[in-house]
N, C-alpha and C positions, 0 to 999 in steps of 0.2 A: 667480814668479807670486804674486800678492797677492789673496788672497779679500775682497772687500769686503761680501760677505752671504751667510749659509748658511741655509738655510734647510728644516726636512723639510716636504716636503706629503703631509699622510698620506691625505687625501681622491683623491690620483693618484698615490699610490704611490712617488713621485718624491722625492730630494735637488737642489734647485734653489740653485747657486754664480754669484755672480755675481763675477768677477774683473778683474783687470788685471796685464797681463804686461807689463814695460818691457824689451824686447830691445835693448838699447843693441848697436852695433854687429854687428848681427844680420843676418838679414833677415828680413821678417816671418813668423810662424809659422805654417807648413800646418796644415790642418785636424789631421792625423793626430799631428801632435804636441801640439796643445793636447786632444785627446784623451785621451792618455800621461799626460802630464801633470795633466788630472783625474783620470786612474785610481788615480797615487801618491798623491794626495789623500785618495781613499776607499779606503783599504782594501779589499779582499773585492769591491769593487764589477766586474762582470761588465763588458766591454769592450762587448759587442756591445747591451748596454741603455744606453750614454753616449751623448746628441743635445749638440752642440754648434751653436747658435743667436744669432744679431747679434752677429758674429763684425766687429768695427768698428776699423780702422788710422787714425789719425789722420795725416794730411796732414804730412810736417815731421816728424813726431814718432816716436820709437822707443814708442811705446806701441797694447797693442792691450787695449780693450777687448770683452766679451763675456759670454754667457750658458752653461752644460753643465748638463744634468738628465740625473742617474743614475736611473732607474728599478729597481723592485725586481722586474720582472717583463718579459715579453714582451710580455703580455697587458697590462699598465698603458704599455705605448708605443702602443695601440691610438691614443689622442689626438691622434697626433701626424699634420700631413697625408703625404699619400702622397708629394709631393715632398721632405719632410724624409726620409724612409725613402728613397728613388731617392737622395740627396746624401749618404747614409752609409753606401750599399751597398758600396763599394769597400773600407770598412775593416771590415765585419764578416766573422767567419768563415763557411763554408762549411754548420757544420752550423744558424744561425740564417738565413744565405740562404735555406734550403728550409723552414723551418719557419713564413716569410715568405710564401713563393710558393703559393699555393693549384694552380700551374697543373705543379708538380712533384711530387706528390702520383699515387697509381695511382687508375684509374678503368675504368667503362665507357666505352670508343669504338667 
């Protein structure tokens, strides 16, 4: 993988990579490994704060281009829409799932 822009936003709390990975006789890479793979990137950076985003395979081509933001927080992924959160839930752990879920939480019923 080849980082082509790093860049920190500190106004969203976010490290924003914009990369390209040429999988020569590969097959194209699942979400969950170009996730991985951003995490060796950032050191220390928390799995379950990584949005991997225009996530783009060229035609022909063994090249995928794309976008990953590390957040430094739970609370700084608030930005992100609720479908990006639904398309990343499979890969985070169990204890940011419910920390996620408002509707898991104890209550009056």
């Amino acid at each position: 993988m080849e980082i082509k822009e790093r860049k920190e936003n500190k106004v969203l709390n976010r490290v924003e990579i914009s990369f390209s990975w040429k999988h020569d006789k590969n097959a194209t890479p699942s979400r969950k490994e170009v996730m991985d793979l951003v995490r060796t990137l950032e050191p220390g950076s928390n799995p379950d704060w990584i949005v991997v985003k225009d996530c783009v395979t060229r035609f022909g081509q063994p090249l995928t281009t794309g976008l990953a933001y590390i957040y430094g927080s739970q609370e700084a992924m608030a930005v992100e829409p609720e479908y990006i959160h639904k398309r990343h839930e499979p890969f985070r752990s169990a204890a940011a799932a419910t920390a996620e879920d408002p509707a898991t939480e104890g209550g009056d019923e």
